[in-house]
C-alpha positions as CSV (number, residue, x, y, z in Angstrom):
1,X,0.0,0.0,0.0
2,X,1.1,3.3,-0.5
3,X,1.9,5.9,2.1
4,X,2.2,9.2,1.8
5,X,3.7,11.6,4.1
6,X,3.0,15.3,4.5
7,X,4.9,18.6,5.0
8,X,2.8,19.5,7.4
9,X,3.8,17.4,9.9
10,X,7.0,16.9,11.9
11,X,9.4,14.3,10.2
12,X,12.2,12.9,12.8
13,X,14.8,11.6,10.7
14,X,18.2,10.2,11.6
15,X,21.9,10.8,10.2
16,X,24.6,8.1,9.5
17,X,26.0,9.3,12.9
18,X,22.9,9.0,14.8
19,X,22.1,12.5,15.5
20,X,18.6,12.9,14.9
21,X,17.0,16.1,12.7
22,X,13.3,17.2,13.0
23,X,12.2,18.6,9.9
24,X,8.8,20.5,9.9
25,X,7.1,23.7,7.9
26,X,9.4,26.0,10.0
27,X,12.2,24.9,8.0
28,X,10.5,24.0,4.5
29,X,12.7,25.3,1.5
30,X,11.1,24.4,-1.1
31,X,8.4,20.8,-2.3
32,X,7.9,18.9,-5.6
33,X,6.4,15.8,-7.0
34,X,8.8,13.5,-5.3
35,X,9.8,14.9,-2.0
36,X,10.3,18.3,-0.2
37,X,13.2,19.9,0.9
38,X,14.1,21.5,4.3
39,X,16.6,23.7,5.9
40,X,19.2,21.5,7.9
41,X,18.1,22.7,11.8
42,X,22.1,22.4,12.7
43,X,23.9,23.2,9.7
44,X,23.3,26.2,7.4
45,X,25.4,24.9,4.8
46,X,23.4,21.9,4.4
47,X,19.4,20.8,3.1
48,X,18.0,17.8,3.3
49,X,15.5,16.2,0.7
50,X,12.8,13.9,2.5
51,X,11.0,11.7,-0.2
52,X,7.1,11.9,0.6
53,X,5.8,8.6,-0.7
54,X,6.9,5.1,0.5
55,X,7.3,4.4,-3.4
56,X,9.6,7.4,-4.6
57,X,11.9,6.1,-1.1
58,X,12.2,2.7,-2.9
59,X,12.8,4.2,-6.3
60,X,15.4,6.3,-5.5
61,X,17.2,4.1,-2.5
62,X,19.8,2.3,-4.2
63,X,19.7,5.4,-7.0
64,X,21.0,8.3,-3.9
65,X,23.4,5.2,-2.7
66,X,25.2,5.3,-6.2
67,X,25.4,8.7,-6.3
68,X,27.1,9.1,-2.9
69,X,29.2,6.6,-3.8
70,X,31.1,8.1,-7.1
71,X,30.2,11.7,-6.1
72,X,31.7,14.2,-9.1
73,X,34.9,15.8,-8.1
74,X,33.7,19.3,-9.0
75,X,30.0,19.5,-6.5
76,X,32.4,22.3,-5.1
77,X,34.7,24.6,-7.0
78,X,38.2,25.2,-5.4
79,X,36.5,28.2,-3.5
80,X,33.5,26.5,-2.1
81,X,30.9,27.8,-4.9
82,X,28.1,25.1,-4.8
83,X,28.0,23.4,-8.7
84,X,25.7,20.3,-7.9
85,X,23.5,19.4,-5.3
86,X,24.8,16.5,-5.2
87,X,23.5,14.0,-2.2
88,X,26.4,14.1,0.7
89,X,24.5,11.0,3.3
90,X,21.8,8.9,3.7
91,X,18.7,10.4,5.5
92,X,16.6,7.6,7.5
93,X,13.6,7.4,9.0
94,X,12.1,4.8,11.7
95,X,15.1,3.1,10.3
96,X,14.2,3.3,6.8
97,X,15.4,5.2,4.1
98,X,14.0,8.1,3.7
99,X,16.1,10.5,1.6
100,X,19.4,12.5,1.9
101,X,21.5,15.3,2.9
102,X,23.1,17.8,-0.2
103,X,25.0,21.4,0.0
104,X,22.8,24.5,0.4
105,X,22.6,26.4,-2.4
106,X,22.4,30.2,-1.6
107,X,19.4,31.2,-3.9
108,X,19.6,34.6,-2.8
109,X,23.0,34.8,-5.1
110,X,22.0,32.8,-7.7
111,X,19.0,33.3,-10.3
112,X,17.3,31.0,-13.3
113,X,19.7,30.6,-16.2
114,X,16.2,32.3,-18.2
115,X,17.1,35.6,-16.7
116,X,20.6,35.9,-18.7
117,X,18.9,34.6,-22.1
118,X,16.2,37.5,-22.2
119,X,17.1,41.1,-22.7
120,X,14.1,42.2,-20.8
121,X,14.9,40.0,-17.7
122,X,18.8,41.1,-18.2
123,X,17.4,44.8,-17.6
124,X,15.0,44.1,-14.9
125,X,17.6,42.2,-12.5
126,X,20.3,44.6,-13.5
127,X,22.5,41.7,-15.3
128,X,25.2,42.8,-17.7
129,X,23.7,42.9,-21.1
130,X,26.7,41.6,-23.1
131,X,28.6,38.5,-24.4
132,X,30.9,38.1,-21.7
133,X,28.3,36.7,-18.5
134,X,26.4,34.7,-21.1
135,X,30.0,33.4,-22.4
136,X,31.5,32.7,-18.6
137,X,28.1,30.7,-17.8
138,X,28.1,28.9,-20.6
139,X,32.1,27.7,-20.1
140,X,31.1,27.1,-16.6
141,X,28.2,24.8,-17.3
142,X,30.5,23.0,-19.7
143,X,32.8,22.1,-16.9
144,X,30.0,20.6,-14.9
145,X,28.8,18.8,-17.1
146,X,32.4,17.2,-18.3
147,X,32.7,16.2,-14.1
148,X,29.2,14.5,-14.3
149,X,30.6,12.7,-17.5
150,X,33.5,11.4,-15.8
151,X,32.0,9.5,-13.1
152,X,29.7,8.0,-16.1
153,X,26.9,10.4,-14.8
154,X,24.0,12.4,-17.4
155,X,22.1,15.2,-16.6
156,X,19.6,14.3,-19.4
157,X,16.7,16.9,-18.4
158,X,19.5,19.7,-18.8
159,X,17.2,22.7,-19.2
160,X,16.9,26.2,-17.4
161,X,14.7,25.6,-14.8
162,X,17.3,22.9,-13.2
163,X,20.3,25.7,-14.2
164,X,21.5,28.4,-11.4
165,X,23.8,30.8,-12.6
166,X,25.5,32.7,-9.6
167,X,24.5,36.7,-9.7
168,X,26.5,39.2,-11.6
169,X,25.0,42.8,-11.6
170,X,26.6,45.0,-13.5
171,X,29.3,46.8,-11.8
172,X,29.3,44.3,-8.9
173,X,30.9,40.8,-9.2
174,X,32.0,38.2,-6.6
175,X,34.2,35.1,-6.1
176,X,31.4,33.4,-7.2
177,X,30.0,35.5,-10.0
178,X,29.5,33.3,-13.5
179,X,29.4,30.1,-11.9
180,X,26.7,28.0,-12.5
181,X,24.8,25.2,-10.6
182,X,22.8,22.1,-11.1
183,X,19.8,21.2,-9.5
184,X,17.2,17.8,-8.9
185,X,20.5,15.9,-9.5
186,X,18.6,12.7,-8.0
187,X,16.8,13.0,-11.4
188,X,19.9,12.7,-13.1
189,X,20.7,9.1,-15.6
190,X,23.3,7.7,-12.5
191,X,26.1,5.3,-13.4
192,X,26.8,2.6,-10.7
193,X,30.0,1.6,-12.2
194,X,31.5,-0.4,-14.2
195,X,29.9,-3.3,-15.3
196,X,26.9,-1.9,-12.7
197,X,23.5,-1.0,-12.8
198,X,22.0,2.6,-14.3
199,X,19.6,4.3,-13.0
200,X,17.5,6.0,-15.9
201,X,16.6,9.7,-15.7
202,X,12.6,9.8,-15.4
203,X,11.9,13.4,-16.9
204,X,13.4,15.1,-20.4
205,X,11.8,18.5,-21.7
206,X,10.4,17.9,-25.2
207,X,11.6,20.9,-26.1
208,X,15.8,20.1,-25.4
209,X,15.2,16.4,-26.1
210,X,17.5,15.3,-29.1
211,X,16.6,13.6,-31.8
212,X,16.8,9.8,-30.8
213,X,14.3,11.2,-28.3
214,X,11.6,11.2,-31.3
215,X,10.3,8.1,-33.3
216,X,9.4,8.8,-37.3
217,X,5.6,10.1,-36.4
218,X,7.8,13.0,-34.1
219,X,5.7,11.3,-30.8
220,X,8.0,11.7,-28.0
221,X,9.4,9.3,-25.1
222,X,12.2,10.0,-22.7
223,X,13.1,6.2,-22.9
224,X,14.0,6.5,-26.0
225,X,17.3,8.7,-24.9
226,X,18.5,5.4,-23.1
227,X,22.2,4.6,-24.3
228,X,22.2,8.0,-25.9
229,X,23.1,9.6,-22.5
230,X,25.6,11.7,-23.4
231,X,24.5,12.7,-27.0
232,X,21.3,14.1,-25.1
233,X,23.5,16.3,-22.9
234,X,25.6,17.5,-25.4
235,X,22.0,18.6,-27.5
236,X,20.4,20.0,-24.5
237,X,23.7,22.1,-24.0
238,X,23.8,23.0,-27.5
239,X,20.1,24.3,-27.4
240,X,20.9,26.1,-24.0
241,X,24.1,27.6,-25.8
242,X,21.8,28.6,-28.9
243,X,19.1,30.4,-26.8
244,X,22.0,32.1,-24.4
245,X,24.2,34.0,-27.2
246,X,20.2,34.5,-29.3
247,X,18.3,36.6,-26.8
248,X,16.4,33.7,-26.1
249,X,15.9,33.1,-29.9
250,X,15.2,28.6,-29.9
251,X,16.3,26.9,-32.9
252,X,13.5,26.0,-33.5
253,X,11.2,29.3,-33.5
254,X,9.8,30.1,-36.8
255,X,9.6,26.6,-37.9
256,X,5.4,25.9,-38.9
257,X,5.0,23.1,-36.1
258,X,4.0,20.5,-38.9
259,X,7.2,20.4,-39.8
């Protein structure tokens, strides 16, 4: 049977060293379709993502183990800059699974890759309106994405609601300025090693889906993208990198949907 559990209430949940967390609407960051996220009561550098259903904890169980276990080398940049929020430990609850502790990411600094692409939004959040941010965020997200690759890990739903870049106003900049991060990484296609088990990404946007992505009637379905991890990631950047140094111009605008 399933069981579903609510923000509403208090959730006591337990760390790998015993110390025990209670997680409650005073501490809420942020909830989705799979789980909710809260403020870590003891660490302000630190979240924690509590999965709400009994069935999303067994989905993603072995899923967040694999993850922790070949972590990218670049979650952090040499400064500390949050890249990934990558999962750090284990999160149980009545001695069960239950989800997972990841870096904070400071989303006061840090705004939807959208704002850069659009003039408008450039001008409205005071963002330098010229090559050399969209160029910087671009090289940055490149980067990432060549860590995740190395540990055998996809992004696969790569598109700019799941992409932070790190403020830059115009006259102001800061060690952290241009960087960018990724986000819902437990959504990500996750490699378990060699010769090991994947775990498939669940969710691709139509719109940055590469071709494989499509059969010959153009209907869509993201398991189609299976074995073509990487090509998706490098056509989701491409689109991303298209939009970025366009204004927000899609390669595909101005194209009659029939075709």
């Amino acid at each position: 049977m399933e069981i579903a559990m609510s923000t509403t209430t208090l959730h006591v949940v337990e760390e790998k060293s015993g110390r025990r967390l209670a997680l409650g609407p005073q501490n809420l960051l942020a909830e989705g379709g799979a789980g909710a996220v809260y403020a870590h009561p003891n660490d302000p550098l630190l979240c924690v993502k509590i999965y709400l259903t009994s069935e999303q904890r067994r989905l993603h169980e072995a899923k967040v183990a694999a993850m922790i276990a070949r972590t990218p080398d670049n979650v952090r940049t040499k400064s500390g800059v949050v890249q990934l929020a990558w999962p750090i430990e284990l999160i149980k609850e009545n001695g069960a699974f239950a989800g997972f502790t990841m870096p904070r990411l400071p989303l006061q600094d840090t705004w939807s890759i959208e704002i850069p692409i659009h003039p408008t939004s450039r001008r409205s959040n005071n963002a330098p309106d010229n090559l050399k941010l969209r160029l910087t965020l671009l090289r940055n997200l490149a980067a990432v994405l060549i860590g995740l690759h190395d540990k055998g890990h996809y992004a696969i739903d790569l598109q700019p609601k799941n992409v932070f870049g790190y403020r830059w106003t115009q006259g102001i900049s800061t060690l952290s300025s241009g960087f960018v991060a990724l986000i819902d990484c437990d959504g990500f296609s996750i490699s378990s090693g060699s010769g090991g088990l994947r775990h498939d990404a669940g969710l691709l946007m139509e719109e940055y889906a590469c071709p494989v992505a499509f059969d010959h009637a153009l209907t869509f379905d993201v398991s189609r993208v299976i074995g073509f991890e990487r090509q998706q990631d490098l056509w989701a950047f491409a689109v991303l990198a298209f939009r970025l140094l366009n204004n927000g111009l899609a390669p595909w605008d101005g194209i009659p949907k029939a075709h």
